[in-house]
Legacy VTK file of the C-alpha trace (Angstrom):
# vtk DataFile Version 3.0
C-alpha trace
ASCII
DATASET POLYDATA
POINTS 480 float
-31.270 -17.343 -36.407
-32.045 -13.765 -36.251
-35.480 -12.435 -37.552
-35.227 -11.390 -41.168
-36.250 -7.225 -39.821
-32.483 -7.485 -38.016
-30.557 -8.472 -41.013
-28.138 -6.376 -42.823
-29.667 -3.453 -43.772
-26.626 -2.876 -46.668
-26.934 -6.405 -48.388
-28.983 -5.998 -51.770
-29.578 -9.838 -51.471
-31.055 -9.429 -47.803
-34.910 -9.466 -47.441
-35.781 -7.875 -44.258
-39.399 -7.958 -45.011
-41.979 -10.396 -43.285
-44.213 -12.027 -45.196
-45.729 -14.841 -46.902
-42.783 -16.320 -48.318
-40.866 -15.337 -44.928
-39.080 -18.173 -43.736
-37.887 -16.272 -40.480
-37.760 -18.010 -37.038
-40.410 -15.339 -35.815
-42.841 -15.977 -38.789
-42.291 -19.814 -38.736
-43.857 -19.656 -35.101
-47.019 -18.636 -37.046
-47.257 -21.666 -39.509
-44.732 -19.908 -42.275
-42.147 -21.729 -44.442
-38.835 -23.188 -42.804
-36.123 -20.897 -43.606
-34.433 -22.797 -47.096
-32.920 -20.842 -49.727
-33.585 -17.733 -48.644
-31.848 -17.896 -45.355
-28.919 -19.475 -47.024
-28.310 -16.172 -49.260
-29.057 -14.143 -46.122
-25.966 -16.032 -44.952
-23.588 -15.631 -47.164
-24.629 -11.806 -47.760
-24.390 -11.269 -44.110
-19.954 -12.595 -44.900
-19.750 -10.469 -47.407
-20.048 -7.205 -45.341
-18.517 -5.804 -42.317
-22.293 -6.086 -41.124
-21.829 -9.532 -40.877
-18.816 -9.875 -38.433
-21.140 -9.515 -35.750
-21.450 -13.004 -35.211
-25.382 -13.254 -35.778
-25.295 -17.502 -36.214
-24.477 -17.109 -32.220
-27.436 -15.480 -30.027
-27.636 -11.560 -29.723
-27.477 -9.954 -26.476
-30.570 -7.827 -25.685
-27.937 -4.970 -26.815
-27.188 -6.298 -29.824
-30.844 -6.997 -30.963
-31.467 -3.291 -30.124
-28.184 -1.931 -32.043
-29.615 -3.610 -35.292
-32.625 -2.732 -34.677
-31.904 0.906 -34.446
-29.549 0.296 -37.805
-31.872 -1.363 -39.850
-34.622 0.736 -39.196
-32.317 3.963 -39.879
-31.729 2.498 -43.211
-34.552 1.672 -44.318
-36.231 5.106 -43.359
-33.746 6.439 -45.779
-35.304 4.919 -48.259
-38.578 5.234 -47.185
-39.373 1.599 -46.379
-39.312 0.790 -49.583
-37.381 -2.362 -49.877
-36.973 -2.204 -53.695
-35.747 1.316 -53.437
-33.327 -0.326 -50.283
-32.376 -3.789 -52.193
-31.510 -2.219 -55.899
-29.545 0.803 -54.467
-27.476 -1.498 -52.007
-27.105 -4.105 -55.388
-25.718 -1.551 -57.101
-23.396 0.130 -54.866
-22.441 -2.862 -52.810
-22.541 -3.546 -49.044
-19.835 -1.686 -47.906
-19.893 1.295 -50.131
-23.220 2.257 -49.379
-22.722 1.714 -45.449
-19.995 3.957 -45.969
-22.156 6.508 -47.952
-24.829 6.602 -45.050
-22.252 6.757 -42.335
-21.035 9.825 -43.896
-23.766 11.751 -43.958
-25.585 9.800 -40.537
-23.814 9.867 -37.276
-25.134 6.255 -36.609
-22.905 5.221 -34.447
-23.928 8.601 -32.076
-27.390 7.618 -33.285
-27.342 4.319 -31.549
-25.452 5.257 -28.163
-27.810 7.946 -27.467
-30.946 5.436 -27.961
-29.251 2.932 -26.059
-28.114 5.570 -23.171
-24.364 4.171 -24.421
-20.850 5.960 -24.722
-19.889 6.871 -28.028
-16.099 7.454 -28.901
-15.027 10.593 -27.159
-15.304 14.083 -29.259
-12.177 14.879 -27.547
-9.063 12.616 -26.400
-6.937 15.143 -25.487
-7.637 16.217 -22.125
-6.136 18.317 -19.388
-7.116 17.870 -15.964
-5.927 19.360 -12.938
-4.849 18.172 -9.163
-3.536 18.979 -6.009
-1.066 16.787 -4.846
-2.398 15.214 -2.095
-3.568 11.511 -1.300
-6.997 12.743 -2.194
-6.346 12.614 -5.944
-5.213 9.712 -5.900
-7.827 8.143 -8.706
-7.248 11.262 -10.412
-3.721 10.778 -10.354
-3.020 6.877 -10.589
-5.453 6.601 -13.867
-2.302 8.092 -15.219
0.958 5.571 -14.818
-1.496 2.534 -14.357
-3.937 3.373 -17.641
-7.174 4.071 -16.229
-7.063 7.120 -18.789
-5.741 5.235 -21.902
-8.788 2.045 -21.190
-11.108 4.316 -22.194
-9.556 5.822 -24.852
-8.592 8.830 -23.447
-4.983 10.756 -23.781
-5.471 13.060 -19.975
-2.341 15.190 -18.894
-2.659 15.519 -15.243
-1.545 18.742 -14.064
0.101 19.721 -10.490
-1.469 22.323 -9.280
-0.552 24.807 -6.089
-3.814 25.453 -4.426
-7.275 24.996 -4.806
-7.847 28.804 -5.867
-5.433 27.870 -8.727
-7.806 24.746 -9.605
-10.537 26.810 -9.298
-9.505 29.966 -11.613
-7.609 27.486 -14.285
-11.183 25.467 -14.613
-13.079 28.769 -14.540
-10.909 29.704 -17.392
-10.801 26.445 -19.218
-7.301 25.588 -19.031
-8.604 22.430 -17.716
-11.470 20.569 -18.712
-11.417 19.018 -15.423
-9.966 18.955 -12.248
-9.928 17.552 -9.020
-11.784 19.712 -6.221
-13.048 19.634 -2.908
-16.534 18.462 -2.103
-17.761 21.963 -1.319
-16.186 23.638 -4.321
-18.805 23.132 -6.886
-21.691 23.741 -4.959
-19.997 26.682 -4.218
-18.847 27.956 -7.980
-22.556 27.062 -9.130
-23.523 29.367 -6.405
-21.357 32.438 -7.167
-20.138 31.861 -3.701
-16.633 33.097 -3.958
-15.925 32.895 -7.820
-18.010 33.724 -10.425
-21.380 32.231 -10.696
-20.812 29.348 -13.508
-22.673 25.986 -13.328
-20.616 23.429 -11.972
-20.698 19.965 -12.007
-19.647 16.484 -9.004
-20.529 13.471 -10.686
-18.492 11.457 -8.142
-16.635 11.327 -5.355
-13.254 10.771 -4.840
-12.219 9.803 -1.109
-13.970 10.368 2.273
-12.515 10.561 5.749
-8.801 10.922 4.403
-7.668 14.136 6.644
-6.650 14.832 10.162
-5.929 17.950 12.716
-2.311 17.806 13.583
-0.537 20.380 16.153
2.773 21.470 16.644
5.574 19.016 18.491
5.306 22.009 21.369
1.801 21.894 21.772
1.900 18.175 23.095
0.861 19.299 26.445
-2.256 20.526 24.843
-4.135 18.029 23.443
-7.390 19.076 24.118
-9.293 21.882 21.689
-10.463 23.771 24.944
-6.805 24.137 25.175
-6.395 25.687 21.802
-7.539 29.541 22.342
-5.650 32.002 20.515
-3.977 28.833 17.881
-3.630 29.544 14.542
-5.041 27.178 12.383
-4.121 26.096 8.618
-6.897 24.631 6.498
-6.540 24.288 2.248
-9.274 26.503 1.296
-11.830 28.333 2.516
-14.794 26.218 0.446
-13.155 22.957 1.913
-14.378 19.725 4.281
-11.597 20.564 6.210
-12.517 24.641 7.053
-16.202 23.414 7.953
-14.730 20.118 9.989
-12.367 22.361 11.706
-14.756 24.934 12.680
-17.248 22.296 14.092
-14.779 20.403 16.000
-13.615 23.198 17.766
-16.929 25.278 18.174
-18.329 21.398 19.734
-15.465 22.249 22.360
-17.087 25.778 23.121
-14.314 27.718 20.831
-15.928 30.129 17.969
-13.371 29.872 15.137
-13.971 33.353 14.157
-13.036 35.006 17.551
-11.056 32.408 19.652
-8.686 31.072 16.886
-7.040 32.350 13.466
-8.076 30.152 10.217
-5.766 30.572 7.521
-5.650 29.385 4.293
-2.689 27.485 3.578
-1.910 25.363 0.179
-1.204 22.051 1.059
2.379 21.712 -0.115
3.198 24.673 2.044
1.243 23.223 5.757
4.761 21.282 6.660
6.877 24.264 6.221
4.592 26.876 7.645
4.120 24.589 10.889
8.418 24.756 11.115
8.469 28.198 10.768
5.894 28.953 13.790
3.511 30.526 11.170
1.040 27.967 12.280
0.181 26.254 15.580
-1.869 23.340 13.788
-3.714 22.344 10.835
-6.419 20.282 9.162
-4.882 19.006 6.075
-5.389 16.810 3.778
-2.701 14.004 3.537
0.216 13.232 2.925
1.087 16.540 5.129
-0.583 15.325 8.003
1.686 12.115 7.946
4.814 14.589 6.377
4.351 16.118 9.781
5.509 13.130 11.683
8.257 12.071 9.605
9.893 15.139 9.543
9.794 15.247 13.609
7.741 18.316 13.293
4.215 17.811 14.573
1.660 15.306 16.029
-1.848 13.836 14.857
-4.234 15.137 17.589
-7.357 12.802 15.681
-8.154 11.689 12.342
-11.068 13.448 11.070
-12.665 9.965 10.427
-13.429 10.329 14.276
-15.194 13.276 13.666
-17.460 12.066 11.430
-16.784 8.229 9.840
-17.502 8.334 5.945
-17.544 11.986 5.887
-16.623 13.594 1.895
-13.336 15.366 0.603
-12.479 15.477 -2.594
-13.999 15.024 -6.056
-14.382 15.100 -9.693
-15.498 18.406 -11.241
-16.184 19.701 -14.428
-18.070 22.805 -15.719
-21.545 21.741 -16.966
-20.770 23.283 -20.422
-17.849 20.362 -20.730
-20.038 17.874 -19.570
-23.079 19.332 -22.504
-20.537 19.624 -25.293
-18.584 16.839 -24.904
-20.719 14.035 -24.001
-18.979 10.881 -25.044
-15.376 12.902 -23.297
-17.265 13.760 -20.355
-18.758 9.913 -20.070
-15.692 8.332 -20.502
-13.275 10.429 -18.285
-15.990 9.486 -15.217
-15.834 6.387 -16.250
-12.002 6.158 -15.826
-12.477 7.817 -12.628
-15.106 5.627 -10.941
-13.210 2.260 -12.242
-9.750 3.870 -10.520
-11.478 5.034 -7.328
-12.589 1.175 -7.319
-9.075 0.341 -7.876
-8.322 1.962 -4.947
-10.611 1.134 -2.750
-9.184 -2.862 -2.262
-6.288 -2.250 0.334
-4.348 -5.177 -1.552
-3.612 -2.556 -4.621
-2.422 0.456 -2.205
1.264 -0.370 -1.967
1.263 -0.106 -5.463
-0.820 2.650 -5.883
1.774 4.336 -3.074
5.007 3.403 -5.160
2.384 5.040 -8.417
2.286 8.653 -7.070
4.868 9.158 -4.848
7.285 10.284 -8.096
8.164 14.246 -8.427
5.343 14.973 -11.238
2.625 13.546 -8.920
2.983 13.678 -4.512
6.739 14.247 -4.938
7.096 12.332 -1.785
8.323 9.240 0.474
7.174 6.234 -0.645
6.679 5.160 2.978
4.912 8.510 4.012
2.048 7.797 1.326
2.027 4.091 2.372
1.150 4.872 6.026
-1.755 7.134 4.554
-2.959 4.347 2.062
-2.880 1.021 4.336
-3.697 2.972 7.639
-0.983 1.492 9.562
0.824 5.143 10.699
2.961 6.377 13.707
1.163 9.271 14.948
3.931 11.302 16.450
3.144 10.645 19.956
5.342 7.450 20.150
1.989 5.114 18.866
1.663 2.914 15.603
-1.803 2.701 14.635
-3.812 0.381 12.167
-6.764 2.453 10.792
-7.215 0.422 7.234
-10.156 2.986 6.732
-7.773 6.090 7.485
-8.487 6.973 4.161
-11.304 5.146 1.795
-12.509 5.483 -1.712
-16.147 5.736 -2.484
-17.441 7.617 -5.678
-21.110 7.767 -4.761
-21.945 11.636 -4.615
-24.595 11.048 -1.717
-27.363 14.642 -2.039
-27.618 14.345 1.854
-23.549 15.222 1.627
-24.199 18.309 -0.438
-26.997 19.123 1.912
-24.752 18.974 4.900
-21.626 21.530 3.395
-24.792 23.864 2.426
-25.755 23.945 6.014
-22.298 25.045 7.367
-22.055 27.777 4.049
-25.119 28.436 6.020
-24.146 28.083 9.299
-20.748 30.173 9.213
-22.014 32.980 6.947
-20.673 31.777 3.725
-24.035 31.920 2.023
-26.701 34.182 3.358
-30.769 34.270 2.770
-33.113 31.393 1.602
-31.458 28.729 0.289
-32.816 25.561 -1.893
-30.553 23.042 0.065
-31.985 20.055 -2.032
-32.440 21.794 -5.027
-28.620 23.154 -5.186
-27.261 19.258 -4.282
-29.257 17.916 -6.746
-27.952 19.902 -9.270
-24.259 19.661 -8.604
-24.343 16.153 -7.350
-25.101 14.085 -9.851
-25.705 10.889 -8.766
-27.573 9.129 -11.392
-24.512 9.508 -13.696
-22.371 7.868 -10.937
-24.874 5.467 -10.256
-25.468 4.240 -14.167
-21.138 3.809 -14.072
-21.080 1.819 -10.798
-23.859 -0.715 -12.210
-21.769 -0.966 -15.745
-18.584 -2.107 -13.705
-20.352 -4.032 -11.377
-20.325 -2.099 -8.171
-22.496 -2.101 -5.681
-25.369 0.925 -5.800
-26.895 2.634 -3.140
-31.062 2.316 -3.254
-31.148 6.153 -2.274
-29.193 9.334 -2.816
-30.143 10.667 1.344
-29.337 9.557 4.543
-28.818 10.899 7.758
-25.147 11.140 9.502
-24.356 11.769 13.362
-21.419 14.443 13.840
-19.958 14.267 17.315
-23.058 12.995 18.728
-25.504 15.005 16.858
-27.781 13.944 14.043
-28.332 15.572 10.882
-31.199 14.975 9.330
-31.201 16.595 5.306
-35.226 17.234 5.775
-34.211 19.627 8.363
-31.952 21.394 6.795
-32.386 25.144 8.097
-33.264 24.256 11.312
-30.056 22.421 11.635
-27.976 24.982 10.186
-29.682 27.198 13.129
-29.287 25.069 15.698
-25.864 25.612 16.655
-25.222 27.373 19.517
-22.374 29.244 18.205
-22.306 30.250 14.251
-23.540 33.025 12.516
-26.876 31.006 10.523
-30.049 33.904 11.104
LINES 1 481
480 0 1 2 3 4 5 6 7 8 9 10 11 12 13 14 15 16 17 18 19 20 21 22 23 24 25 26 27 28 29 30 31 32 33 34 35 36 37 38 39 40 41 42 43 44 45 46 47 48 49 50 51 52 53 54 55 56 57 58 59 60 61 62 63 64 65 66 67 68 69 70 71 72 73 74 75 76 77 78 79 80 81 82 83 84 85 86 87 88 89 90 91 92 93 94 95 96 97 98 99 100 101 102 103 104 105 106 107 108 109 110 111 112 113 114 115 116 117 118 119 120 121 122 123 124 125 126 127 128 129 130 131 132 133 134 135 136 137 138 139 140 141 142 143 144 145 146 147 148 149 150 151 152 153 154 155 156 157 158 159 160 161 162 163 164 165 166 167 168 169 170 171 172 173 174 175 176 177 178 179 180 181 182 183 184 185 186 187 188 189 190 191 192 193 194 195 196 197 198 199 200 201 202 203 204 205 206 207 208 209 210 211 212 213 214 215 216 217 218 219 220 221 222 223 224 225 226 227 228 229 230 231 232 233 234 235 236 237 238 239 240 241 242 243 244 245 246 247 248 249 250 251 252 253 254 255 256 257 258 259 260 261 262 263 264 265 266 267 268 269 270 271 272 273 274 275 276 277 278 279 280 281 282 283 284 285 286 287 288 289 290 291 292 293 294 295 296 297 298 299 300 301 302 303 304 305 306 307 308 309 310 311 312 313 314 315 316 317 318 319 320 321 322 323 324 325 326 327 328 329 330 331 332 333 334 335 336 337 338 339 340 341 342 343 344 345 346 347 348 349 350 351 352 353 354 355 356 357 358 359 360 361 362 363 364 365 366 367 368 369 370 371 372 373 374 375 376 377 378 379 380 381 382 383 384 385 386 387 388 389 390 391 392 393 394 395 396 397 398 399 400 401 402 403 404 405 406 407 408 409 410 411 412 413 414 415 416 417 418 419 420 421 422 423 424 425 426 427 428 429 430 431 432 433 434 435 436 437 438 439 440 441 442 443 444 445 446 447 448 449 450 451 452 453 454 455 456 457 458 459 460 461 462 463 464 465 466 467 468 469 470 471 472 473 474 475 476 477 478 479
C-alpha cells in the first residue's frame, strides 16, 4: 500500500495525514496501528475518482510516487495544509468536481512535467517543417508516411523546399517552425554569418558521411584532384559540410578553391541537370544526385566523402531558439519524433522500406532503386564497379561540440568568419547535446560519456582544444 501523504488529494474521505491513529505502511514500521478501517475507506474513495485509476494496490514506479507527490502536495497547499479545510471542501464538492475546479485554475499537469524534467502535451500540434529533398532528410521526411510525427502527438506538414537559402529565409521568417538544415547552418544564423543574426538552435543530428564528389562522364581520364585546375565545382550552399569538405579535399591536393577552381552554389535538385548541360564539371552533393548521376549515364563517383573523413556531420534538425522557449512541450516532442526516426533508420534491415517511403513525388520524387543504392550502400559507381559501403550513408543524432568546433575552424579558415572567435562557446550554444542526450536515454539508445573528441581528416588530426591554431595551420586558406 501506498503511504497515506500519496493518497488522493480530492477524496473528502482520504486522510493523508500521519499520525497516531495512522495505520500507513510507513508509520506501521514505527510501532503504529495495522492499516483496518481506515485503509479500507481509503480504498474505496481512491474507485470513486479518476485519481484512483492509477492502479495504486500495484507498486508505484519511482515516477509515479513523485507525480503524487507533487499532486498531493499542490493540493493541499491550496488549502493551506489544513486537512479540515482540504477534507470538508472535497466532501462537499466531490472528487471529481473539485479536481476539475483546481485543474482549471492550476496547470498541474505542466506543474508536474516541469518538476519531473517530463513532456507535457504539446502547446502546438500543428506544425510546419521544412526539407530539402535529399537522402539527408530522410528522418525528417519518413516520420511522415510511417508516423513518427503522429506517436507523439504531433500533426507536422513536411514541406519541399528548393534550396537551403529558401530553408533558411522561410525559418527566419517563421513560415516554418522547423526545418531541416545543414550542420553549419545554425552556427552560422546564430552568428549573423550570412543571414541575420537570430539565435539558432541543433539539438540533433540527422545523418553523417552521406555525400560524395562526382565528375563529369568526360572527365574519367582525370581522376585525380591535381588534375582538376580550372573545374567548376557545384556544392548546395555556401554554409554547408560539403563547401568546407570540398575545399579541404582539394586544397590537401595543393589546389586553393578560391583561385584554381570555381565553387558554385547549386540547389540540389538542379546538380544532375547542370552537370548535362556543361554548367558544371563536378560536384559535392548530397544524395540521391550523386547516385542520379550514374543512373542517368551522366557522371561518375570520384570518392565518397566518408573517405574523407568517416563519421563526418551533414544535416540536422533546426529550430529558432524562440520556438524551442515558447513552445516547450512542441519543441520536446518534435525532437523526440526525430531522434526515434533517425534510430529507425539507422538498422539497415528498415532501409528498403524507408527507400519505397520517400521516393514518392511530394518527398525525393525519385527511383526507388536510386534511393536504395544510397540507403543499403550497395551502388554502381559509374566506372563499371558495384560497391557495398553499408555505412555510405549512417544515421546518428548525437550533436557532438567537437563537430561544431571543427565547421567553426573552416568559417575560420576560408574567411567566412573573421576576428576572435569563442569556438566552444558558439558550439555549445547551438549544439545542444544534453537535450539529445536526455531523448537517446528515454528510448534506450546508447549515449556518448562526452560531447568532444578528436577526428583525423586526410591524415591530419584535429584536436577541438586547438582550435585557432588549427584553423591557422593550413598551408593554404585565408585564417590570420
Amino acid at each position: 500500500m501506498v503511504s497515506k501523504s500519496l493518497g488522493n488529494p480530492y477524496d473528502g474521505a482520504s486522510d493523508l495525514r500521519h499520525g497516531s491513529k495512522c495505520s500507513c505502511e510507513a508509520c506501521a514500521d514505527h510501532g503504529q496501528h495495522a492499516h483496518g478501517e481506515h485503509a479500507e475507506k481509503d480504498a474505496r474513495a481512491h474507485n470513486a475518482s479518476a485519481y484512483s485509476q492509477r492502479t495504486l494496490d500495484s507498486t508505484p514506479s519511482s515516477e509515479e510516487i513523485l507525480e503524487r507527490a507533487i499532486e498531493s502536495a499542490v493540493v493541499r497547499s491550496i488549502f493551506g495544509h489544513s486537512e479540515l479545510s482540504r477534507r470538508s471542501f472535497a466532501s462537499m464538492l466531490g472528487a471529481s468536481t473539485l479536481a476539475g475546479i483546481i485543474g482549471s485554475v492550476f496547470p498541474m499537469e505542466q506543474a508536474k512535467a516541469a518538476i519531473l524534467d517530463k513532456l507535457g502535451p504539446p502547446e502546438k500540434t500543428k506544425l510546419k517543417v521544412g526539407f530539402v529533398p535529399i537522402t539527408c532528410a530522410t528522418p525528417i521526411i519518413m516520420a511522415k508516411p510511417l508516423g513518427f510525427y503522429e506517436k507523439y502527438g504531433l500533426d507536422v506538414d513536411v514541406i519541399k523546399t528548393a534550396g537551403w537559402a529558401v530553408a533558411r529565409d522561410k525559418s527566419l521568417n517563421k513560415e516554418y517552425d522547423a526545418s531541416h538544415m545543414l550542420t553549419p547552418m545554425p552556427l552560422a544564423i546564430t552568428m549573423g554569418a550570412g543571414s541575420t543574426e537570430v539565435p539558432f538552435l541543433m539539438p540533433a543530428v540527422e545523418n553523417i558521411n552521406g555525400q560524395a564528389i562526382v565528375l563529369h562522364n568526360d572527365h574519367k581520364d582525370k581522376n585525380d584532384p591535381k588534375m582538376w585546375k580550372g573545374f567548376k565545382f557545384g556544392v548546395p550552399f555556401e554554409y554547408s559540410m560539403h563547401n568546407f569538405l570540398l575545399r579541404y579535399y582539394v586544397a590537401e591536393a595543393g589546389l586553393d578553391p578560391d583561385k584554381d577552381i570555381q565553387i558554385r552554389v547549386v540547389p540540389p535538385p538542379e546538380m544532375v541537370a547542370n552537370l548535362r548541360a556543361g554548367n558544371l564539371d563536378g560536384y559535392l552533393s548530397p544524395d540521391p544526385f550523386n547516385q542520379r548521376a550514374v543512373w542517368e549515364k551522366i557522371g561518375f563517383i570520384h570518392i565518397l566523402t566518408k573517405e574523407i573523413w568517416e563519421g563526418h556531420p551533414c544535416c540536422a534538425f533546426a529550430c529558432s531558439k524562440e520556438f524551442a522557449d515558447t513552445l516547450p512541450n512542441t519543441y520536446g516532442a518534435l525532437l523526440k519524433a526525430l531522434v526515434d526516426g533517425t534510430q529507425f533508420a539507422h538498422k539497415q534491415e528498415n532501409r528498403k522500406d524507408i527507400a519505397a517511403a520517400i521516393a514518392p513525388a511530394n518527398y525525393l520524387n525519385q527511383p526507388v532503386p536510386v534511393i536504395e543504392q544510397v540507403l543499403t550502400g550497395k551502388y554502381a559507381d559509374g566506372l563499371g564497379n558495384v560497391k557495398n559501403v553499408p555505412d555510405r550513408i549512417d544515421f546518428d543524432p548525437f550533436p557532438w561540440h567537437s563537430m561544431g568546433v571543427w565547421i567553426l575552424t573552416q568559417m575560420k579558415r576560408w574567411g567566412y568568419v573573421e576576428g576572435d572567435i569563442d569556438y566552444k562557446g558558439i558550439a555549445e550554444k547551438v549544439y545542444l547535446t544534453g537535450d539529445c542526450a536526455k531523448v537517446m536515454k528515454d528510448l534506450g539508445m546508447a549515449v556518448p560519456d562526452k560531447t568532444y573528441q578528436s577526428y583525423t581528416i586526410m591524415g591530419k588530426v584535429f584536436d577541438p582544444e586547438k582550435a585557432e591554431e588549427y584553423a591557422k595551420s593550413f598551408a593554404i586558406g585565408r585564417a590570420s
